[in-house]
C-alpha positions in Angstrom: 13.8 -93.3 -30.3 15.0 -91.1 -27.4 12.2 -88.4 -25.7 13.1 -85.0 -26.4 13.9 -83.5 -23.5 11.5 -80.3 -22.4 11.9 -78.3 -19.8 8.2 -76.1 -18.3 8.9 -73.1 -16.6 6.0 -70.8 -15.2 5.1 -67.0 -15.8 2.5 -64.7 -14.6 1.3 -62.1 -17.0 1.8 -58.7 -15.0 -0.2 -55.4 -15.8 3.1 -53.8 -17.1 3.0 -56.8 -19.9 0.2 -55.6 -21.4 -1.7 -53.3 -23.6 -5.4 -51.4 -23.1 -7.3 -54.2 -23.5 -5.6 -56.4 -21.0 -3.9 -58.6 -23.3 -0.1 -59.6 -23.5 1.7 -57.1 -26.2 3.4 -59.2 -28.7 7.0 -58.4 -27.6 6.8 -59.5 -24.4 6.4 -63.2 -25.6 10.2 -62.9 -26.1 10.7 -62.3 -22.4 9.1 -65.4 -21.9 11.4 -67.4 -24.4 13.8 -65.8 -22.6 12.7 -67.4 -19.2 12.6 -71.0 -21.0 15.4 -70.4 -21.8 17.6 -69.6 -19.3 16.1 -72.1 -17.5 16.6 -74.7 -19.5 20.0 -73.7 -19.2 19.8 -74.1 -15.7 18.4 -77.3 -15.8 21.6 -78.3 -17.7 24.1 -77.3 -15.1 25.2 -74.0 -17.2 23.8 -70.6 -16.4 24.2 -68.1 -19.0 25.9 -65.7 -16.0 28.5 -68.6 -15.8 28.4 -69.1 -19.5 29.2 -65.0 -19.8 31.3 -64.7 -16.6 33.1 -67.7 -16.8 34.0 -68.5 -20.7 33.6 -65.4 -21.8 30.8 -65.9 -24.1 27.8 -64.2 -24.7 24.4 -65.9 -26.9 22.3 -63.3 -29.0 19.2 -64.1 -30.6 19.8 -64.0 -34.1 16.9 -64.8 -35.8 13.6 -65.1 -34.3 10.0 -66.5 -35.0 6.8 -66.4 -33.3 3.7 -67.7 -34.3 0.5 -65.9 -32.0 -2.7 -68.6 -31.3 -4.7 -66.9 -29.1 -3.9 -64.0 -26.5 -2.3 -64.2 -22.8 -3.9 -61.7 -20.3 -3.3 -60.0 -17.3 -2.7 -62.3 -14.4 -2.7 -65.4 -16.4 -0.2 -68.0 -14.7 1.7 -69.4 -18.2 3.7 -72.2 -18.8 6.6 -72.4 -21.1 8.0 -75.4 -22.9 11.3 -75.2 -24.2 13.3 -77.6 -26.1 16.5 -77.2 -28.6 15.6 -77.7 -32.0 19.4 -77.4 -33.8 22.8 -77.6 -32.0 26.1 -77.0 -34.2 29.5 -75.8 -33.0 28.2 -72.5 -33.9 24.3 -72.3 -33.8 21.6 -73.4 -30.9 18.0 -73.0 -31.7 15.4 -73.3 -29.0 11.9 -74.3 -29.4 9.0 -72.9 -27.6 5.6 -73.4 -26.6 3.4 -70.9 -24.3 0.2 -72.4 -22.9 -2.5 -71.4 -20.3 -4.8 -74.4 -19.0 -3.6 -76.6 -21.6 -4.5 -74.4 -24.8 -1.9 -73.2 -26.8 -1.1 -69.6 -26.8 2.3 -69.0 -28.9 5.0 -71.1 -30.7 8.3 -70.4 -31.9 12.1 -70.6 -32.2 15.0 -68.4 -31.3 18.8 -69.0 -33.0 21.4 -67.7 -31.4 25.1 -67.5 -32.2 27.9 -67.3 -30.0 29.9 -64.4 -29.6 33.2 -63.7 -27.0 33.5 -60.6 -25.1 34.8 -58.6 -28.9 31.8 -59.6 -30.7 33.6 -62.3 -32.9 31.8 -65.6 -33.4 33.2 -68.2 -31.7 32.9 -72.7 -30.9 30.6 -73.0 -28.0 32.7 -74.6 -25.5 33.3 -78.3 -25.9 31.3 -79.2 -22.2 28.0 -77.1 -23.2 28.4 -78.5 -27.1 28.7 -82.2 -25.4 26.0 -81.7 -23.3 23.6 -80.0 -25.5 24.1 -82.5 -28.2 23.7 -85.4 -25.4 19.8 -83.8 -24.6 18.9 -83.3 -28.5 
C-alpha cells in the first residue's frame, strides 16, 4: 500500500496569537491549517496565487473541524502535518495535525469547494485533479 504523502511545515506562536494566559486562542489554529496548507500546495507545484491568478479559481473552506488536545503557547515553534483526506472533481479535504516536541496539540480537517472568479462552483482543473489524486 502506498505512504500517504505528508507534508511538515513550521510556525511560531506570536504574542498577537494569543490570549491572557499566554495560550493560542482557538481561531488561530485555522491560520495554521492555512499554512499546511498552502504549503502543501507548494510542495505540489501549484500555489493558490497561481491557482487564483492563473485559472481563475478560488478554494473556500467550507466546512471545518478541529479537535483541541492540549494548548499551544507563546513562542512555541509548531509543526504542522498536512495530508488530503478526500479529492473529487469538486471537493478537497485536508488533514491536519499540530504538534510541539512530538505531543499532539490539535487535529482536524478543512473541505473546500471550488469556486471561479463569480462565485459558481466549478471542476478543479484537470492538472491539480490529476495531481492531487496521484499523492492520495
Amino acid at each position: 500500500m502506498k505512504e500517504k504523502k505528508i507534508v511538515e511545515s513550521f510556525y511560531r506562536v506570536l504574542y498577537a496569537d494569543t490570549d491572557q494566559a499566554k495560550v493560542m486562542y482557538y481561531a488561530n489554529y485555522l491560520k495554521v491549517f492555512e499554512l499546511g496548507r498552502a504549503e502543501f500546495m507548494r510542495n505540489l507545484g501549484f500555489s493558490y496565487k497561481d491557482l487564483e491568478e492563473k485559472e481563475g479559481i478560488i478554494l473556500p473552506v467550507v466546512e471545518v473541524y478541529v479537535k483541541y488536545k492540549a494548548p499551544a503557547r507563546y513562542d512555541e515553534l509548531l509543526t504542522v502535518k498536512t495530508s488530503l483526506k478526500e479529492v473529487k472533481s469538486f471537493t478537497v479535504v485536508f488533514e491536519y495535525q499540530i504538534c510541539s516536541d512530538h505531543s499532539l496539540l490539535a487535529y482536524g480537517f478543512t473541505k473546500h469547494v471550488p469556486v471561479n472568479r463569480e462565485g459558481k462552483i466549478v471542476r478543479l482543473p484537470e492538472e491539480l485533479l490529476h495531481i492531487l489524486k496521484k499523492v492520495l
